[in-house]
KOLDOLUM-851778 format. One record per residue (C-alpha): residue number from 1; residue in one letter; x, y, z. Coordinates in Angstrom, 3 decimals, m for minus. Layout:
REM residues N
<i NUM | aa a | xx X | yy Y | zz Z>
...
REM end
This chain:
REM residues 128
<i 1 | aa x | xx 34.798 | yy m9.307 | zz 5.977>
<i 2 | aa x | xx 30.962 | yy m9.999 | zz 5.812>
<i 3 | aa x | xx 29.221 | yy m11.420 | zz 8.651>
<i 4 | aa x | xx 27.374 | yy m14.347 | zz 8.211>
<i 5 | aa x | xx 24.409 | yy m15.637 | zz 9.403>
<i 6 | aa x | xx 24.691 | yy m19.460 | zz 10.040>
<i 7 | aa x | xx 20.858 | yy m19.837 | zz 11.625>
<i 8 | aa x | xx 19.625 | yy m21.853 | zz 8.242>
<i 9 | aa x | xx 22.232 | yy m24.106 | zz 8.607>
<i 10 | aa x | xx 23.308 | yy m24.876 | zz 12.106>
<i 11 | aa x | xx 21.271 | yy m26.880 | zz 14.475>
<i 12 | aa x | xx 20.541 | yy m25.666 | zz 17.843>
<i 13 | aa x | xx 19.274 | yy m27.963 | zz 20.509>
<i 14 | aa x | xx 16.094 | yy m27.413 | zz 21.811>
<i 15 | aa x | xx 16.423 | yy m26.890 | zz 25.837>
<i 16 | aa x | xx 13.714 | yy m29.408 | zz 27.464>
<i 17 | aa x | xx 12.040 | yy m26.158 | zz 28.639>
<i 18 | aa x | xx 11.302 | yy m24.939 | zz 24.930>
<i 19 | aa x | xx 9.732 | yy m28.539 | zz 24.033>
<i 20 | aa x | xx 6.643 | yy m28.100 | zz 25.434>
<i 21 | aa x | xx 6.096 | yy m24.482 | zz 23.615>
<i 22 | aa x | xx 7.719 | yy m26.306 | zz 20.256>
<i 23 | aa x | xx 4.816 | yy m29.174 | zz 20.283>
<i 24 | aa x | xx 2.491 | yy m26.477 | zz 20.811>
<i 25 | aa x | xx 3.169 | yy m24.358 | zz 17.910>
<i 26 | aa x | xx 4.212 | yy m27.536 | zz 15.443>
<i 27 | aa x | xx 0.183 | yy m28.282 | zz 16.458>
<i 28 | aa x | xx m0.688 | yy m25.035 | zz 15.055>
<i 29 | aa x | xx 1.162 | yy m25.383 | zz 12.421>
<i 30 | aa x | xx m0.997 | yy m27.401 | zz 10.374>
<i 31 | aa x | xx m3.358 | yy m25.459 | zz 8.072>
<i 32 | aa x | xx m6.423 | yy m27.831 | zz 8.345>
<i 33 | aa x | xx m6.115 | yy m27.714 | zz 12.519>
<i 34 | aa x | xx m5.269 | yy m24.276 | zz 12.555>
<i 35 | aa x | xx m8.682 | yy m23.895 | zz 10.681>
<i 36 | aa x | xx m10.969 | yy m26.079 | zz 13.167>
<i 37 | aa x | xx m9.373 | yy m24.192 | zz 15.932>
<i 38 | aa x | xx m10.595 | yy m20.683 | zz 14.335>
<i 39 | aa x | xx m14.088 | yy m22.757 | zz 13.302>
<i 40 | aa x | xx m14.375 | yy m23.726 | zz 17.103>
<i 41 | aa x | xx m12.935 | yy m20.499 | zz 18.707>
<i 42 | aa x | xx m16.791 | yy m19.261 | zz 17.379>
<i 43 | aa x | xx m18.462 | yy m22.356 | zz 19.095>
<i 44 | aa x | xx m18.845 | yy m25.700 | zz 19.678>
<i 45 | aa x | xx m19.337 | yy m28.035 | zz 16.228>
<i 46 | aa x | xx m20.005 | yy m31.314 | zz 15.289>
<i 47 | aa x | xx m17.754 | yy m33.256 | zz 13.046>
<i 48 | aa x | xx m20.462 | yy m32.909 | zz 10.368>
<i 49 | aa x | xx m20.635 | yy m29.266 | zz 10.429>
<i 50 | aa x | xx m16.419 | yy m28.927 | zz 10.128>
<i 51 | aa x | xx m16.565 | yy m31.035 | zz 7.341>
<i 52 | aa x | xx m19.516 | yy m29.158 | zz 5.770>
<i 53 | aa x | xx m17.936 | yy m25.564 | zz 6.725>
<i 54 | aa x | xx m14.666 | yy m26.359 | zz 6.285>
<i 55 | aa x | xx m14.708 | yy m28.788 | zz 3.026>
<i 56 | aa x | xx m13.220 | yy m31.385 | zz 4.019>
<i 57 | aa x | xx m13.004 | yy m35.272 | zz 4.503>
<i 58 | aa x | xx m14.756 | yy m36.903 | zz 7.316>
<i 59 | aa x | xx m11.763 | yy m38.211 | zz 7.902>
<i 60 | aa x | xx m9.222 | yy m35.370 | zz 7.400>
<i 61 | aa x | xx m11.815 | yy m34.150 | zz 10.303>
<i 62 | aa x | xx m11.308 | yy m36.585 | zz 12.571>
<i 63 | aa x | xx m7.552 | yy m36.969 | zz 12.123>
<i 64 | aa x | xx m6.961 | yy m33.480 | zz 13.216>
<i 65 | aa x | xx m9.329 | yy m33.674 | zz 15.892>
<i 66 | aa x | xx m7.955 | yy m36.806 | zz 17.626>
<i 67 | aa x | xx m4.898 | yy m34.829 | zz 17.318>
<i 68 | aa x | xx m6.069 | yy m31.710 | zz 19.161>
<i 69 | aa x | xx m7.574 | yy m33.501 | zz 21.621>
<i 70 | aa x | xx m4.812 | yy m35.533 | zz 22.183>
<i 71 | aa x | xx m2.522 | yy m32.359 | zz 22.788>
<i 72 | aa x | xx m5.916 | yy m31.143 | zz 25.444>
<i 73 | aa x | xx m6.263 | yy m28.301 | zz 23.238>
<i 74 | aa x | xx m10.068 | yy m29.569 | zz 22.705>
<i 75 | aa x | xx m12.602 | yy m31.726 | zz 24.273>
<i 76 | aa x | xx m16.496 | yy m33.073 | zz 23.245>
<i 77 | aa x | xx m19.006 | yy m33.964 | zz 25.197>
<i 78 | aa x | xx m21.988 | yy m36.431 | zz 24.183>
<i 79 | aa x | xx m25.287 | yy m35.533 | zz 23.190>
<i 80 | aa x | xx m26.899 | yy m38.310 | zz 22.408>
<i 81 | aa x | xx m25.506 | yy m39.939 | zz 19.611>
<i 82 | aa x | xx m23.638 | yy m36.659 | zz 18.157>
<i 83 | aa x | xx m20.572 | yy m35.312 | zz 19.429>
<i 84 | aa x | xx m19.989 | yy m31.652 | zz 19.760>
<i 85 | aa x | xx m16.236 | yy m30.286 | zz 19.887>
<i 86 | aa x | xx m15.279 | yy m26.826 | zz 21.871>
<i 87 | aa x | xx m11.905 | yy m25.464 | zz 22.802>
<i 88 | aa x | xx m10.331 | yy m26.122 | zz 26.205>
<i 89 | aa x | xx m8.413 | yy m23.270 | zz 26.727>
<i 90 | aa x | xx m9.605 | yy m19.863 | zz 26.091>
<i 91 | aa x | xx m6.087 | yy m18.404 | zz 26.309>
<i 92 | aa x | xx m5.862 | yy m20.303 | zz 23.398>
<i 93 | aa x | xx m8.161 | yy m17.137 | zz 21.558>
<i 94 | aa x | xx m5.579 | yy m14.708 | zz 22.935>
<i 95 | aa x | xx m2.847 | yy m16.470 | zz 21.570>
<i 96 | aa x | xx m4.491 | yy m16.890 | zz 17.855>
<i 97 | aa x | xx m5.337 | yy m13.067 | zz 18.407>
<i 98 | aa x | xx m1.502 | yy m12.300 | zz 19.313>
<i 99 | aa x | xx m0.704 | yy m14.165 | zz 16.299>
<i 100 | aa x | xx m2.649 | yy m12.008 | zz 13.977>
<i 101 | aa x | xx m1.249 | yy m8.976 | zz 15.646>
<i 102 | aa x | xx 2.341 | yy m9.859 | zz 14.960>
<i 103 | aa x | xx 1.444 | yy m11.203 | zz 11.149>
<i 104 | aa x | xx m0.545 | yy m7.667 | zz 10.847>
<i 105 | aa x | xx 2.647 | yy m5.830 | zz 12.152>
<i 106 | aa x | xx 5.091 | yy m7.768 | zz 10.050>
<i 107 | aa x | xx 3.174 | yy m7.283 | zz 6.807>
<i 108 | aa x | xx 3.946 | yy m9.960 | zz 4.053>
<i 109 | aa x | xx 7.585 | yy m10.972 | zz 5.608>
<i 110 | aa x | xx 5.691 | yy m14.154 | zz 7.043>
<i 111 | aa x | xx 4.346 | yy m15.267 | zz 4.253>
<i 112 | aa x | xx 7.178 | yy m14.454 | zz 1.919>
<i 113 | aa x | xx 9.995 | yy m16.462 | zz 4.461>
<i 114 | aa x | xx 11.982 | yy m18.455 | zz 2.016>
<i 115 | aa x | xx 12.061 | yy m21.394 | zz 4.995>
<i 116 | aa x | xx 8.222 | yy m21.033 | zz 5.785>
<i 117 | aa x | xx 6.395 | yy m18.720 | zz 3.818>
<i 118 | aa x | xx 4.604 | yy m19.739 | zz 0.144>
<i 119 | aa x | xx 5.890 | yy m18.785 | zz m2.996>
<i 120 | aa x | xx 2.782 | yy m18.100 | zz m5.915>
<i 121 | aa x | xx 0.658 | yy m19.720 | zz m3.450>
<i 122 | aa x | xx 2.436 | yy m23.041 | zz m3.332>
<i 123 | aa x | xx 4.290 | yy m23.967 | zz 0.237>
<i 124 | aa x | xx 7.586 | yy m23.266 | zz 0.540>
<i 125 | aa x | xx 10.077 | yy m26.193 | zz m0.953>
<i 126 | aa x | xx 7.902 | yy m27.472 | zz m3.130>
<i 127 | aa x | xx 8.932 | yy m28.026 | zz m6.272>
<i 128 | aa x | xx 7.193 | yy m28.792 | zz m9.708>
REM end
């Protein structure tokens, strides 16, 4: 008799010690804050120079920045009239780093997870 694998389709409580780590990585998760993280891990920025670098909406910007700075993963300070973001945490450049590592060790298996991964460049569930 087969064994089979019921992790797609049970749901496992999450222990109030993993909840912290979970919020973390769903924070990651996001494409567009996953990108201002790797803009800012090279420096501090304003919100004008994301949204020039990056190609986005002012206010796509400043969503996803509210956002990181509401989970302390950023902070600004004031110069004058601008504002200039930086990370908080610089284990937070180890932990992008370790990231890589493990996506450069698992090859394309990431990216080709029928739960997470992208199909023809599309994310995963989408339909046409």
């Amino acid at each position: 008799m087969p064994i089979r694998r019921y992790h797609r389709f049970v749901a496992i409580g999450c222990t109030p010690d993993l909840e912290p780590a979970v919020a973390l990585f769903r924070s990651l998760g996001d494409p567009t804050r996953l990108a201002i993280l790797h803009r800012l891990a090279s420096g501090e920025a304003r919100v004008v120079d994301l949204t020039n670098e990056l190609g986005l909406a002012q206010s796509t910007v400043s969503k996803h920045l509210a956002c990181l700075r509401d989970c302390r993963l950023i902070d600004y300070r004031v110069d004058g009239r601008q504002s200039f973001y930086a990370l908080t945490r610089p284990e937070l450049l180890d932990l992008l780093r370790s990231a890589e590592q493990v996506l450069a060790a698992t090859g394309e298996a990431v990216a080709l997870c029928p739960a997470y991964g992208t199909s023809a460049g599309s994310p995963a569930g989408a339909t046409a």
